[in-house]
N, C-alpha and C positions, 0 to 999 in steps of 0.2 A: 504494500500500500504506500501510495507517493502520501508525505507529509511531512511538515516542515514546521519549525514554530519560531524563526525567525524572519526579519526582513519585511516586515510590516511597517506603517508608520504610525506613526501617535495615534488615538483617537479621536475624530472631531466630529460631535455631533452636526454641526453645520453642514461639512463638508460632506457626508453621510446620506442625509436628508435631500442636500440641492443634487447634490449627485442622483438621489434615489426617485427623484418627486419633479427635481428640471428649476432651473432657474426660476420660477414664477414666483410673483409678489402679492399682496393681498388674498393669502390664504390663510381659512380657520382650520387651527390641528388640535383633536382631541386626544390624550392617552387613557388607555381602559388598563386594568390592573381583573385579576378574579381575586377574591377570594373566600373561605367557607361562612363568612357572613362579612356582604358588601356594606354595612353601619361600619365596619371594623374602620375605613376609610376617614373618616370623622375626625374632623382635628390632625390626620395623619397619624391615628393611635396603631398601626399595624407597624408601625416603622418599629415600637417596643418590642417585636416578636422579632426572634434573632433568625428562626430557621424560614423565614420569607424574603431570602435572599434574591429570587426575581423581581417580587414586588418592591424590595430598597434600590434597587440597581435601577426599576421604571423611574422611583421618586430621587433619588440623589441624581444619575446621568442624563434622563430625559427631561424633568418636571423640570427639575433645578437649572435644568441646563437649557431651556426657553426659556425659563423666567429671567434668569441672571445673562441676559444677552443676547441669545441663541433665537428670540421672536425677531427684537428687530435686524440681526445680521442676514438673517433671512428674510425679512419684508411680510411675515405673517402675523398673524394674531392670536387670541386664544393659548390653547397652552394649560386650559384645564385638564385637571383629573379625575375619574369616574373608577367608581368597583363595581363590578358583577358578579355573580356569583359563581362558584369553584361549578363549572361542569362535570368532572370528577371522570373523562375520557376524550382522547384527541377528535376537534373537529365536530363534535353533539355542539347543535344548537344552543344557545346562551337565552335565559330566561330575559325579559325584558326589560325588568328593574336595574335601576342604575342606582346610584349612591354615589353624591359628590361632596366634598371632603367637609360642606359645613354638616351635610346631613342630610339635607336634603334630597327625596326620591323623586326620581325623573323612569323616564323610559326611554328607553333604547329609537325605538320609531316614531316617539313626537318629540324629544327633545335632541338627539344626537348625531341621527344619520342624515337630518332634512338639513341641520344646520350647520356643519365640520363641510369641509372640500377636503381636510387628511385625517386619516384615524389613524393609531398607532397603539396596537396591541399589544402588551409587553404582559405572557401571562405563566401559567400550569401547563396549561393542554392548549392546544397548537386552535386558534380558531378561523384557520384560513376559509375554508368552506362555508361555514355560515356568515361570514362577513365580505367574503366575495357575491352572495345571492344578497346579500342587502347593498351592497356599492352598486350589483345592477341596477336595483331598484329606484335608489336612491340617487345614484351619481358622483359618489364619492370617491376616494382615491385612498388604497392603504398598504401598511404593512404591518405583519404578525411576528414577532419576534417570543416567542416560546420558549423557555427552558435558557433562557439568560444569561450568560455567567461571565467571571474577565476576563478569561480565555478566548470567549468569541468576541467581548468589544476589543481586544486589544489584537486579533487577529481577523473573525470572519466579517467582523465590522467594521474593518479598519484599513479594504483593500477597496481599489478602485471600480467600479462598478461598472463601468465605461469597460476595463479590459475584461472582468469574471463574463459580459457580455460578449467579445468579441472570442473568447474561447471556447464557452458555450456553444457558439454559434458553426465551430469548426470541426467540436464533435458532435453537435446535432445533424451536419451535413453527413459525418462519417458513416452516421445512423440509421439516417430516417430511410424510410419504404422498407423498410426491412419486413421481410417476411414471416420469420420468427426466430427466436432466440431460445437456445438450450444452453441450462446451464447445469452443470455437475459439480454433486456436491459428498464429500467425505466428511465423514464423524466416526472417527476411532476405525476399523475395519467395515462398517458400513458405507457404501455408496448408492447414488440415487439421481436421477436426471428430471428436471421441468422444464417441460418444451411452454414456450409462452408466444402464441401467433400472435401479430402485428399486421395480418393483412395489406401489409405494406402501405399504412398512415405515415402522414404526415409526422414524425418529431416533433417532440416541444419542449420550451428550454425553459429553465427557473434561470434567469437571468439579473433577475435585483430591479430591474429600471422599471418604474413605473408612471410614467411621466405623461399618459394620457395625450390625447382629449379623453378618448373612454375611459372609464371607469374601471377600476382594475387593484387586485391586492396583491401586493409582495409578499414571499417568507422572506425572511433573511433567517442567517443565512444565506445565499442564493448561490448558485453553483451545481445544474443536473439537468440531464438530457432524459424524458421519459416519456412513455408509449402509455395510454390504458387501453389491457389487453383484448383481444377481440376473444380470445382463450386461450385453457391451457389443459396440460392433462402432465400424467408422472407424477413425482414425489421431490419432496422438499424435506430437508430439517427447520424446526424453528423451535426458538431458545423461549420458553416463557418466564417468567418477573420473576418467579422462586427458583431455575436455573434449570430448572425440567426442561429436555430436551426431547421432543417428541418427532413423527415420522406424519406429514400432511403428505395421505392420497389423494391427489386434484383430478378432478376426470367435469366438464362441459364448461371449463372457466371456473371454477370453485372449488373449495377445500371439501371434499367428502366426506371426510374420515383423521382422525387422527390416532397415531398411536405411540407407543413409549421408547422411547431407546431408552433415554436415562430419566432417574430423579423420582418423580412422585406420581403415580398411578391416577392418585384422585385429582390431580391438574390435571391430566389426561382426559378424564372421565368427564370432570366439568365442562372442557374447551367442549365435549364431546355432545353433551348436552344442550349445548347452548347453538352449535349448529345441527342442532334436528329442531330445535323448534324453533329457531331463525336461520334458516339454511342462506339469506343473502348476506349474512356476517362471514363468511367464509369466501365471499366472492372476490378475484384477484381484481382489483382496479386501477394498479398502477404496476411498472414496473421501470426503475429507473437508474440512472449512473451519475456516480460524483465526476466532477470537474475541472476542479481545484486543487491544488495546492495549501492545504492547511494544517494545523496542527491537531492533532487527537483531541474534544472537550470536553468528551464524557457523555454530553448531550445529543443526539440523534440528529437536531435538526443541523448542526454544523456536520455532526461527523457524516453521515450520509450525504456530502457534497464533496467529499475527498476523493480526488482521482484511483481509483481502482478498487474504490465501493462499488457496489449496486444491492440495491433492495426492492422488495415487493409490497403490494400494500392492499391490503383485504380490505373491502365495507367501499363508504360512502366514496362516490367517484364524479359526482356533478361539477365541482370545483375544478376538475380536472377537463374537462369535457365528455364526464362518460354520460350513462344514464342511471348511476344509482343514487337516489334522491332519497333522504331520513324517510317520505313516507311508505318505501319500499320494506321497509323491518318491520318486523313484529312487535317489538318494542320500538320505543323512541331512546332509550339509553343503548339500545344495540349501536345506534346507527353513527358509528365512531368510522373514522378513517387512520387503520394501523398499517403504518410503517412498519417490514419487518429486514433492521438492519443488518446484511451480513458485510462485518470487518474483525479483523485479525485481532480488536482490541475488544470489540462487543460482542464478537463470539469464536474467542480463540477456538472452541472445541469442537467447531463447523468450517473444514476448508473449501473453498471455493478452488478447485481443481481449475476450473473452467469454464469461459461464459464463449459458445459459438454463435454470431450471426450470420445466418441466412439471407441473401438478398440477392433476387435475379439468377437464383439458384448455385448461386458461387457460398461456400462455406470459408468464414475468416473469425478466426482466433481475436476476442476485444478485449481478454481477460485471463489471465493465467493468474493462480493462487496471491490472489490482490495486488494483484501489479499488472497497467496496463500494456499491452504490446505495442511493438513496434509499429502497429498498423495503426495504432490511437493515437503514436507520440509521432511519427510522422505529421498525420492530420492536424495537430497541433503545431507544429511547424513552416504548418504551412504558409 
């Protein structure tokens, strides 16, 4: 895996922003924070809680850093702060209710979307997808900054945006119409291949610049070339939260079945559970590759942008361009959008042998045991 944790430059909110959003003046920017009760907000009394180290980083780096200069170097306004509440999974819907720091409660769709031109998500769980279907709506323009830490401002925040575009753009060409991609994967003496069709779509790149006219949200992060799969079939490892490694049989674009290589039976049983009575929770709807140069942050939404990642991602696929939309699940807490990342530091104990593309019926090598090939770093090169 290519990464690097030097050779960045300082931090600048400023430069961040005009970079990410474009030159323009007379704009209102809102920051949203989650947390398990948005009253916490009030006075700024969550800053006493020590382990809300995303929410300190939204109020010291961002808040602080519009207020104490950062509005007018940039020619905007606003610069307030609002909480919502912990969704408690990546990409679920966000209740309505806002909370702003004197206390008072607002709502999401008559106080915040009609009247911001930037919102700027700094939270828990990633809320690209529900804040991208209200920028439609609405008109606004954002970015989702998830899982925070100084590692990514002083690295994945801290590169030019301008070039993580012009990169992107050189392995999205290397990509795109691809037909489909297999990838093989080893865990201890176990091996297992996922063929993932691309019906030979378009690519599309997480590139950081959001600079409109249309409406439109960023992750930052940004840095990844990805497809949502037209299907897939084969087997996969994935790592779950308690370090259980299990064996997903995918057969019409979806996870069918899971079962245990290592760890704990009753994870097994539960994942197992939960796709028979929501079988579209297990559905593949993204599958995609880092592009950068960055250093390891512990965090997914940075490290899954590192050149010679790639990862796949179950559930909610609308944000993306697919067509699975929250009221497609059985439940409404199902309808999460998971990243599931494989790299050498988030899942030593899963080797990615090999990732092959397919295209115009030529077979090319884009990944050997996390490290891109010569056919990626070429194209980069170029």
């Amino acid at each position: 895996m290519v990464s690097d944790a030097t050779n960045f430059p300082p931090f600048s909110l400023a430069r961040l922003l005009r970079t990410v959003f474009g030159p323009k003046s007379d704009e209102k920017v809102a920051i949203l924070i989650d947390l398990d009760d948005p009253s916490r907000v009030t006075g700024f009394g969550f800053l006493k809680d020590e382990s809300l180290t995303i929410q300190r980083l939204a109020h010291d780096v961002f808040y602080q850093g519009l207020k104490n200069g950062g509005l007018e170097e940039l020619g905007w306004s606003g610069g307030e702060l609002y909480a919502y509440q912990l969704t408690g999974g990546s990409n679920l819907d966000m209740a309505d209710l806002i909370v702003d720091i004197d206390g008072n409660h607002k709502s999401f769709e008559a106080d915040i979307y009609p009247h911001y031109d930037i919102v700027l998500c700094i939270s828990t769980y990633s809320a690209t997808a529900p804040l991208t279907a209200f920028a439609k709506k609405y008109g606004f323009r954002g970015a989702t900054l998830h899982g925070l830490n100084e590692i990514i401002l002083s690295s994945g925040l801290s590169v030019d945006y301008n070039e993580v575009g012009e990169q992107a753009e050189k392995l999205r060409l290397a990509l795109t119409a691809a037909d489909f991609f297999e990838v093989d994967f080893v865990v201890g003496e176990e091996s297992c291949t996922l063929k993932i069709h691309c019906d030979r779509q378009e690519a599309q790149k997480s590139h950081g610049l959001c600079r409109g006219p249309e409406p439109d949200v960023a992750n930052l992060p940004a840095g990844e070339v990805y497809f949502v799969p037209t299907d897939a079939e084969g087997m996969f490892p994935m790592k779950y939260s308690d370090g259980t490694i299990g064996k997903m049989s995918v057969s019409g674009g979806k996870i069918a079945e899971a079962s245990l290589l290592t760890g704990s039976q009753d994870t097994v049983d539960a994942h197992n559970r939960k796709l028979a009575a929501d079988p579209v929770t297990g559905e593949l709807g993204e599958l995609g590759f880092g592009t950068q140069v960055l250093p390891v942050s512990g965090r997914d939404i940075q490290d899954e942008k590192i050149l010679g990642t790639m990862h796949v991602a179950t559930g909610r696929s609308d944000h993306l361009g697919g067509h699975l939309t929250p009221d497609l699940f059985a439940e409404a807490q199902n309808a999460t959008h998971d990243d599931i990342l494989f790299s050498p530091t988030k899942t030593p104990e899963i080797r990615v042998a090999q990732v092959r593309m397919t295209r115009n019926g030529t077979e090319t090598s884009v990944i050997e045991d996390f490290e891109p090939t010569d056919y990626l770093l070429a194209a980069l090169n170029e």
